[in-house]
LOZA-713738 format. One line per field, with one value per residue: chain; x negated, y negated, z of N, C-alpha, C, O, CB in turn; residue number from 1; residue in one letter. Coordinates in Angstrom, 2 decimals. Glycine has a CB too. Layout:
N
unit <- c(A,...)
npx <- c(X,...)
npy <- c(Y,...)
npz <- c(Z,...)
capx <- c(X,...)
capy <- c(Y,...)
capz <- c(Z,...)
cpx <- c(X,...)
cpy <- c(Y,...)
cpz <- c(Z,...)
opx <- c(X,...)
opy <- c(Y,...)
opz <- c(Z,...)
cbpx <- c(X,...)
cbpy <- c(Y,...)
cbpz <- c(Z,...)
pos <- c(NUM,...)
code <- c(A,...)
***
This chain:
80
unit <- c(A,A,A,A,A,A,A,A,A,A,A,A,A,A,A,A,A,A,A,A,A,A,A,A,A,A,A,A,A,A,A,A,A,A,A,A,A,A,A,A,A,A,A,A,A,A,A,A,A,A,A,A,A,A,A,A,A,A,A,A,A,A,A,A,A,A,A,A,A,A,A,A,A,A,A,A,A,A,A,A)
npx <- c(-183.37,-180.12,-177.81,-174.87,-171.54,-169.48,-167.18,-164.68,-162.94,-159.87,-158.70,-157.32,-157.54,-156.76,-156.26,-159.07,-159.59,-162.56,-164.77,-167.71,-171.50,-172.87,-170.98,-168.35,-165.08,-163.08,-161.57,-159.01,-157.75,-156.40,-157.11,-155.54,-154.40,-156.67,-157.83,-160.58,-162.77,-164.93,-165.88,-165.99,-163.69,-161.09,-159.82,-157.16,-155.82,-154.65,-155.54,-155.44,-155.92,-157.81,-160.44,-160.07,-157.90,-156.58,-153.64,-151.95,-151.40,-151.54,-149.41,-151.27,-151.28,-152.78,-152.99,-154.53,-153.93,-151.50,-150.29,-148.84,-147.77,-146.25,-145.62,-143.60,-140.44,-138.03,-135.01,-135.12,-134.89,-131.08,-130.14,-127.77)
npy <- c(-104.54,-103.26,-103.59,-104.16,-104.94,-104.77,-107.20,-107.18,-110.00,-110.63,-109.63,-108.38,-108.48,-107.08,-108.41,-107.78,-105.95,-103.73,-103.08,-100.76,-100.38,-99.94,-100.01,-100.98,-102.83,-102.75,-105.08,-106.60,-105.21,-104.08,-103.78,-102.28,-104.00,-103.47,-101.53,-99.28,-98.75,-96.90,-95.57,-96.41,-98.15,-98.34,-100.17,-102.10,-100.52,-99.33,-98.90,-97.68,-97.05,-95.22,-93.40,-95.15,-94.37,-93.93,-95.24,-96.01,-97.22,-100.08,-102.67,-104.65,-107.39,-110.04,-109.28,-111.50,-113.30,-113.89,-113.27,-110.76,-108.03,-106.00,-102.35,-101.35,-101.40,-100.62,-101.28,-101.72,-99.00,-98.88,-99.15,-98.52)
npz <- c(-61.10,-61.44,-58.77,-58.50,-58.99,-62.03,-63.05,-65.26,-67.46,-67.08,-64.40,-61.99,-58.27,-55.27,-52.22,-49.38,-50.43,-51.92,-53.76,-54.78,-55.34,-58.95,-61.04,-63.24,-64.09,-65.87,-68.12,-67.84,-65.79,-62.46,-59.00,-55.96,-52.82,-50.16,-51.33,-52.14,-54.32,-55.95,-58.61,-61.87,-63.07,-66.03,-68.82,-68.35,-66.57,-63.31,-59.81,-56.31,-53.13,-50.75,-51.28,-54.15,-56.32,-60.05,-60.77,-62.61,-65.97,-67.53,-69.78,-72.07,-70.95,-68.86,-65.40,-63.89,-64.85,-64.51,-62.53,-62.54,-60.12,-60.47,-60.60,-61.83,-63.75,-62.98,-60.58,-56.87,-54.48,-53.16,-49.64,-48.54)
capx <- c(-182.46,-178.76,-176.84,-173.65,-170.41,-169.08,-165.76,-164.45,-161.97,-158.59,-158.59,-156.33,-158.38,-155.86,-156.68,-159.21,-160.24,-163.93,-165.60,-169.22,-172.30,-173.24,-169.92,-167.32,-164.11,-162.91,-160.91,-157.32,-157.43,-155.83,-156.72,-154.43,-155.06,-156.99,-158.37,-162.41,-163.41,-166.24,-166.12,-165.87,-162.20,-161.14,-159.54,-155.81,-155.50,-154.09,-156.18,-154.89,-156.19,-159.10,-161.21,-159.11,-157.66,-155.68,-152.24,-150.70,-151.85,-150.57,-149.81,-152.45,-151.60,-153.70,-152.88,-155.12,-153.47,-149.69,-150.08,-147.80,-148.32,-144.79,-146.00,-142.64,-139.52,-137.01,-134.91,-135.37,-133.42,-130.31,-130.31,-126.59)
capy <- c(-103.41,-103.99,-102.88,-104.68,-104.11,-105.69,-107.67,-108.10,-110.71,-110.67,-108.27,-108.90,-107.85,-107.34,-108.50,-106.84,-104.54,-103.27,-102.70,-100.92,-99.83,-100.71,-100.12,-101.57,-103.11,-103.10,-105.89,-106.80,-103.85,-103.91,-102.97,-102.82,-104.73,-102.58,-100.17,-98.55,-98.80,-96.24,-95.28,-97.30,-98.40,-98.49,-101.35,-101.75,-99.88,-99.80,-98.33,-97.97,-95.97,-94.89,-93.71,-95.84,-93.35,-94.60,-94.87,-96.53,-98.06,-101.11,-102.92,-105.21,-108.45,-109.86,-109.23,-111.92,-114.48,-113.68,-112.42,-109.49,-106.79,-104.69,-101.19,-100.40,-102.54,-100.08,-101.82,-101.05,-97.77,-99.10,-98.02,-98.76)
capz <- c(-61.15,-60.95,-58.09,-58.45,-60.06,-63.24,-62.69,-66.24,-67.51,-66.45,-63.46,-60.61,-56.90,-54.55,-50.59,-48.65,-51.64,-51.84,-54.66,-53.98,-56.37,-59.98,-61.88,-64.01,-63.64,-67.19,-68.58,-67.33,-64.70,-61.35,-57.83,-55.12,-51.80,-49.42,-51.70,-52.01,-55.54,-56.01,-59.78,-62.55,-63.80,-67.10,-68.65,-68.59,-65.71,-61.92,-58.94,-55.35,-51.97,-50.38,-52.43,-55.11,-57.73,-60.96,-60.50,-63.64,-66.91,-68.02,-71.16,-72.57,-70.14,-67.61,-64.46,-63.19,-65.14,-64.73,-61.23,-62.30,-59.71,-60.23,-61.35,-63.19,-63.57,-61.79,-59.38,-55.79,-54.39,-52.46,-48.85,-47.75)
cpx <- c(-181.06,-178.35,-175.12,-172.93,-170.35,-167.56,-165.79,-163.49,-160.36,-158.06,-158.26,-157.24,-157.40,-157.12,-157.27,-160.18,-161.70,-164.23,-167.06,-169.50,-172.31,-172.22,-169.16,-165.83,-163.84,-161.69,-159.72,-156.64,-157.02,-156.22,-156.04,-155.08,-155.44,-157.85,-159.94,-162.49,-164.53,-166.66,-165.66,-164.21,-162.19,-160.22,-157.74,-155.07,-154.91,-154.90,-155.47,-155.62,-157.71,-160.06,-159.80,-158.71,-156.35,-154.66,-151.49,-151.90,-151.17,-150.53,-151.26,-152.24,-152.73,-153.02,-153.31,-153.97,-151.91,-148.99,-148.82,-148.48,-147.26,-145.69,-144.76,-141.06,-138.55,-135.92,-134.85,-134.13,-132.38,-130.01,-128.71,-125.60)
cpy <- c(-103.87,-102.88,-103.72,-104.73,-105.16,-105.73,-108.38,-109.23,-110.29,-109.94,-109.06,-107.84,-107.92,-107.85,-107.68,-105.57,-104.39,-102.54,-102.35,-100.15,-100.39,-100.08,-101.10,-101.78,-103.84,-104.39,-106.05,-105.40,-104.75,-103.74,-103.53,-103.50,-103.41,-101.17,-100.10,-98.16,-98.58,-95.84,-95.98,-97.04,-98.87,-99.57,-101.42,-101.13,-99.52,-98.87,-99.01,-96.74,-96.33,-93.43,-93.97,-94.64,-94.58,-93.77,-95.32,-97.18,-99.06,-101.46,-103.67,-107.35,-108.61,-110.09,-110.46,-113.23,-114.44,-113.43,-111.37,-108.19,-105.69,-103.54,-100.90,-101.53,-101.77,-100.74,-101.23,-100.50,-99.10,-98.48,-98.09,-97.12)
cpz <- c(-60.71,-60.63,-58.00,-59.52,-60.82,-63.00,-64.50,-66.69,-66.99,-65.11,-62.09,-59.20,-55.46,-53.09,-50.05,-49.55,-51.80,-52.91,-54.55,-55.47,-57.99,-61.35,-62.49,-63.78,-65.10,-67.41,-68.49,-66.44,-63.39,-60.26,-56.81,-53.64,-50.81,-49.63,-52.04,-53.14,-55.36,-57.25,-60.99,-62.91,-64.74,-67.47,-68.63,-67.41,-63.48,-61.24,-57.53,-54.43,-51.90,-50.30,-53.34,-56.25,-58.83,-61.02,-61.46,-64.64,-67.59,-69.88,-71.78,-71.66,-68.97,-66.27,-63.57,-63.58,-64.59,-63.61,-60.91,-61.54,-59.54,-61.31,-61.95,-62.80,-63.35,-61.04,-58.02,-55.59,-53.04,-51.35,-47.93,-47.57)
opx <- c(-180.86,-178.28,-174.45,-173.31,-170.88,-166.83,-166.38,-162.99,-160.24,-156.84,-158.77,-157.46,-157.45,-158.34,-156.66,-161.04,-162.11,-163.92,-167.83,-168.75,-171.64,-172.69,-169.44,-165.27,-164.18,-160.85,-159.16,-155.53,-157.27,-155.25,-155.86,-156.30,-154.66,-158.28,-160.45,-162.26,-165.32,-167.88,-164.43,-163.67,-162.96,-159.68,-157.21,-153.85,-155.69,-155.12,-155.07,-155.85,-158.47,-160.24,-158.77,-159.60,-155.64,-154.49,-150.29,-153.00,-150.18,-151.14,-152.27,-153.02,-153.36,-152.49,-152.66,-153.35,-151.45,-147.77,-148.15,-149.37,-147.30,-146.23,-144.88,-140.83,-137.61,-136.60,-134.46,-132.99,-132.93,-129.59,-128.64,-124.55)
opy <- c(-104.69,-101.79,-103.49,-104.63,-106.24,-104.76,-109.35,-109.47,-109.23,-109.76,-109.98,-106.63,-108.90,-107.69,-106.63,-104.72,-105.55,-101.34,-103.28,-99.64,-101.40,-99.75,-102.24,-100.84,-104.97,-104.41,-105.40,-104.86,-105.95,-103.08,-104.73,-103.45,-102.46,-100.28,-101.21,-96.95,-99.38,-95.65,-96.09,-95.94,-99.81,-100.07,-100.41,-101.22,-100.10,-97.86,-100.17,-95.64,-97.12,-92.67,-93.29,-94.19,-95.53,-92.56,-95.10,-97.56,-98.77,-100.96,-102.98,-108.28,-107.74,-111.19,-110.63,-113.91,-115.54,-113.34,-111.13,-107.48,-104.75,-103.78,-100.00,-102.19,-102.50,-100.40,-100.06,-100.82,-99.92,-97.33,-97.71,-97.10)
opz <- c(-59.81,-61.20,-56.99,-60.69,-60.60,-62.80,-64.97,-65.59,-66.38,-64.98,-61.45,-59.32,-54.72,-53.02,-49.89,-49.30,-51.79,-52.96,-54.28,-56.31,-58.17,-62.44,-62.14,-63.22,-65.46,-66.51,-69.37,-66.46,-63.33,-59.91,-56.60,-53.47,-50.69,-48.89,-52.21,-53.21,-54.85,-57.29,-60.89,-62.99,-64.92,-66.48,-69.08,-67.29,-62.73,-61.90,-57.40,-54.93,-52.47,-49.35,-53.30,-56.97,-58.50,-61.18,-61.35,-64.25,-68.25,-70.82,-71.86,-71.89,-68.38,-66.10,-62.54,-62.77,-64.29,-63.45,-59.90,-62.01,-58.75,-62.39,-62.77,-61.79,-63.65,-60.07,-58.03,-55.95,-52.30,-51.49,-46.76,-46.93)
cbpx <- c(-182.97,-177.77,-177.58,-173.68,-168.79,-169.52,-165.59,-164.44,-162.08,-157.86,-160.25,-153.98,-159.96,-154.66,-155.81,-157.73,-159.79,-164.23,-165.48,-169.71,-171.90,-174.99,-169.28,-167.37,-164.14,-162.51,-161.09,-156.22,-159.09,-155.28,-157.73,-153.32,-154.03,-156.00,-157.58,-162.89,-163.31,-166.30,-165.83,-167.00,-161.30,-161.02,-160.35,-155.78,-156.28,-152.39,-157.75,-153.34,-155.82,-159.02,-162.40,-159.91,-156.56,-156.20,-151.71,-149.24,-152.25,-151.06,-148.73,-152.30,-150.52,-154.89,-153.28,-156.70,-153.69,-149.22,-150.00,-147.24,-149.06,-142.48,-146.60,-142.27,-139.29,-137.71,-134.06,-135.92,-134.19,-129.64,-131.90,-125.68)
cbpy <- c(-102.25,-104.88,-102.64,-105.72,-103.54,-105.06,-109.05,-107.51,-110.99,-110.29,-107.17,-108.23,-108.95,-105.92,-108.56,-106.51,-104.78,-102.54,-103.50,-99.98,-98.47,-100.59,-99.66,-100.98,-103.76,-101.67,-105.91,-106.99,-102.61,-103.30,-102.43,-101.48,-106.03,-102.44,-99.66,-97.12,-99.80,-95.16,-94.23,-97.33,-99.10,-97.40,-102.16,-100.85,-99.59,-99.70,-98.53,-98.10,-94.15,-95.35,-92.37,-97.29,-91.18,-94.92,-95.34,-97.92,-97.45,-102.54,-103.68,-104.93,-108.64,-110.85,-108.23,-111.78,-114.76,-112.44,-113.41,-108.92,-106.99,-105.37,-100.01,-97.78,-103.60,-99.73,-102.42,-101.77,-95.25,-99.19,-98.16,-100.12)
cbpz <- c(-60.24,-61.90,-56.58,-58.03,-59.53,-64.88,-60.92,-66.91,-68.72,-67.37,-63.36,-60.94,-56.58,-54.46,-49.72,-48.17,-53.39,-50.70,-55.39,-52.01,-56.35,-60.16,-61.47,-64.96,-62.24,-67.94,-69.40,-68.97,-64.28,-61.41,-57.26,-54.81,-51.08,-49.07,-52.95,-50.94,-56.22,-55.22,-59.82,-63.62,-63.30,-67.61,-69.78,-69.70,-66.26,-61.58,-59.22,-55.57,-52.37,-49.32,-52.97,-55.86,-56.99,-62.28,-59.29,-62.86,-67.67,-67.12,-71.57,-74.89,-69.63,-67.69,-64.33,-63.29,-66.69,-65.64,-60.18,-63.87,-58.45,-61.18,-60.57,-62.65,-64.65,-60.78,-59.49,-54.73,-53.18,-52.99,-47.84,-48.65)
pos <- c(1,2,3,4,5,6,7,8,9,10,11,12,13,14,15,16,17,18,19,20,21,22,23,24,25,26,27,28,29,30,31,32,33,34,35,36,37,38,39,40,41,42,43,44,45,46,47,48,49,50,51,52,53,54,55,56,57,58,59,60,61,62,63,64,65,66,67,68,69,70,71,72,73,74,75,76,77,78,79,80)
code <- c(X,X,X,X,X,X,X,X,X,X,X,X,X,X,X,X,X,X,X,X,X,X,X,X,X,X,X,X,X,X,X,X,X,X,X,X,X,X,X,X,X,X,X,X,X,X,X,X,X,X,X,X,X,X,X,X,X,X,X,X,X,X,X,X,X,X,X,X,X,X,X,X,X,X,X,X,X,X,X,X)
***
């Protein structure tokens, strides 16, 4: 019987992050460091918190490979 999750190709695991139970971790998905992955994630996609919710969907890169973890190319607010 399988209790353990499915880590698919390209998927970036931030630090710390916890993945529990016999789900999926679809293909060039995301999670952020620190976060409690309890329901399967779809592929393409960004997860963050505790319980992890999806917070962004990306394009079709891998995350794992490219180690892009900017959710949006913005530049940071200016605090002067």
């Amino acid at each position: 019987m399988d209790h353990h999750p499915k880590v698919r190709r390209g998927v970036l695991i931030g630090a710390r992050a916890t993945i529990l139970g016999n789900i999926e971790i679809g293909n060039s998905a995301g999670i952020a460091a620190g976060s409690v992955v309890i329901h399967p994630l779809a592929p393409n996609s960004t997860a963050a918190g505790v319980p992890a919710r999806v917070i962004a969907i990306a394009g079709g890169a891998e995350p794992a490979r490219t180690m892009d973890q900017i959710l949006n190319e913005q530049p940071y607010a200016s605090f002067t």
